[in-house]
C-alpha positions in Angstrom: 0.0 0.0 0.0 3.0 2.8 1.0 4.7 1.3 -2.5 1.4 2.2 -4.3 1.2 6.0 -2.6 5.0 6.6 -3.2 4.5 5.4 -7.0 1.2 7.7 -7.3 3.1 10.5 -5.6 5.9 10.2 -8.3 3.6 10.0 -10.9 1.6 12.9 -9.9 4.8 15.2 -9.3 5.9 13.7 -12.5 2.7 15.4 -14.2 2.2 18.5 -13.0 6.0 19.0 -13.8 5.3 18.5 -17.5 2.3 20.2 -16.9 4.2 23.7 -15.9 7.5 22.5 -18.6 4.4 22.8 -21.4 3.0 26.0 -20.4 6.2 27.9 -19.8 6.9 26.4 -23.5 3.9 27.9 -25.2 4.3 31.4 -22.9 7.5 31.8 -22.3 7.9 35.0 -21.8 6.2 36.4 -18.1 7.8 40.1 -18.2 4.5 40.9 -19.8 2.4 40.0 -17.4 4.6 40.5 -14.4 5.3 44.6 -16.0 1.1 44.4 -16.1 1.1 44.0 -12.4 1.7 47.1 -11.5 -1.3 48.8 -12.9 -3.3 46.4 -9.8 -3.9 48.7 -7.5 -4.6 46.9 -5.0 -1.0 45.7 -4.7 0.0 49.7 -4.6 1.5 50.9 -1.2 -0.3 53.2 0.8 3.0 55.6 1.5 2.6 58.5 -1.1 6.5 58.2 -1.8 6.2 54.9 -2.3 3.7 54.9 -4.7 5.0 57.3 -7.1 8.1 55.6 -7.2 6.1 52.6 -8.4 5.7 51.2 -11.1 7.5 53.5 -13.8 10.4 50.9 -15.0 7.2 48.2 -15.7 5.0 50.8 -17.7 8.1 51.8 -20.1 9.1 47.9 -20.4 5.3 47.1 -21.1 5.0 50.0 -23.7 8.6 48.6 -25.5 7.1 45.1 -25.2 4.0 46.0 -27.1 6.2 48.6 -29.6 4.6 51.3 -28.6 6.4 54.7 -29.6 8.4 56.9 -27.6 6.5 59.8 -27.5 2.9 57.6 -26.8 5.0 55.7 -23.9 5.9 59.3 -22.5 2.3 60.0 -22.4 1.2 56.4 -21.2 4.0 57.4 -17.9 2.7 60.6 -17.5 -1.3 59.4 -17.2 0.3 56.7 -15.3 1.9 59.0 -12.9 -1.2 61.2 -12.5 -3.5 57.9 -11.9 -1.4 57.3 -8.8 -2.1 60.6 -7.6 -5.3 59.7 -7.4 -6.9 61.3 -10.5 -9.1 59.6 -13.3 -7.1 56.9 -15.9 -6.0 59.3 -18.5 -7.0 58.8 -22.4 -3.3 57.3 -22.9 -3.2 55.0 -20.1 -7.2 53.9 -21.4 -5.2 52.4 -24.5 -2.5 50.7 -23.2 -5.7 48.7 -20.4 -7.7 48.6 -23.4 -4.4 46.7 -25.4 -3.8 44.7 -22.5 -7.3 43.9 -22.6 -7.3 42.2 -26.0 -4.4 39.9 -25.5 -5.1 36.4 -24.9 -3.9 34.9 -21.4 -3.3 31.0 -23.2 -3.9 29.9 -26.7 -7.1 28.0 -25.8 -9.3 30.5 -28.0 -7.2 29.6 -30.9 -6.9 26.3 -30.6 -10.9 26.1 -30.5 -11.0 28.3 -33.9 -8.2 26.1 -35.5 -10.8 22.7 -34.3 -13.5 24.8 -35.7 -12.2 25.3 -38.7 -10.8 21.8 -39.3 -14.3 20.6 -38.7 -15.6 23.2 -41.4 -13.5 21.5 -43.4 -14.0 18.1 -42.7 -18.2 18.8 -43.8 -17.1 20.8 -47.1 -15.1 18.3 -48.3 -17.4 15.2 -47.6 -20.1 17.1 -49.8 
């Protein structure tokens, strides 16, 4: 009985190990999403200083990650900046959420359409 929880212990660590290789294979980059943190605000600190120190370094990597241009980025900081302060989410800032928005968190969607597709085919051709 011990043999058979050990082996199922190993074969479940063995799993979810393959599971995590496999997803850091098909999003292998996190810098997005870990730059995209700081626009949570509930992870903002209360200390005023502290705050408006935040968060700067993530927004311009964000902005070069999505090739946004200099002068946009500029803007993006500055609305970014103010939005700290306390004041509304600045037209600038509105397209970078809205951007973020769009992108897709896994490739489930896609795989669906590609199935969806195939199955499109599959009828067309049997007619």
């Amino acid at each position: 009985m011990l043999l058979m929880r050990l082996h199922f212990s190993h074969c479940m660590l063995n799993f979810f190990t393959a599971l995590n290789d496999s997803i850091c294979q098909r999003f292998p980059s996190t810098a997005l999403l870990k730059a995209a943190g700081v626009l949570d605000q509930t992870v903002w600190p209360s200390d005023p200083l502290q705050r408006a120190l935040l968060g700067e370094a993530e927004i311009a990597n964000l902005c070069n990650e999505l090739s946004i241009e200099s002068a946009e980025a500029a803007n993006i900081l500055l609305d970014f900046a103010m939005h700290k302060k306390g004041h509304a989410v600045g037209k600038h800032l509105v397209k970078l959420l809205c951007t973020l928005h769009i992108l897709p968190i896994s490739s489930a969607a896609c795989e669906r359409d590609f199935s969806q597709l195939n199955l499109h085919q599959t009828v067309d051709q049997s007619m």
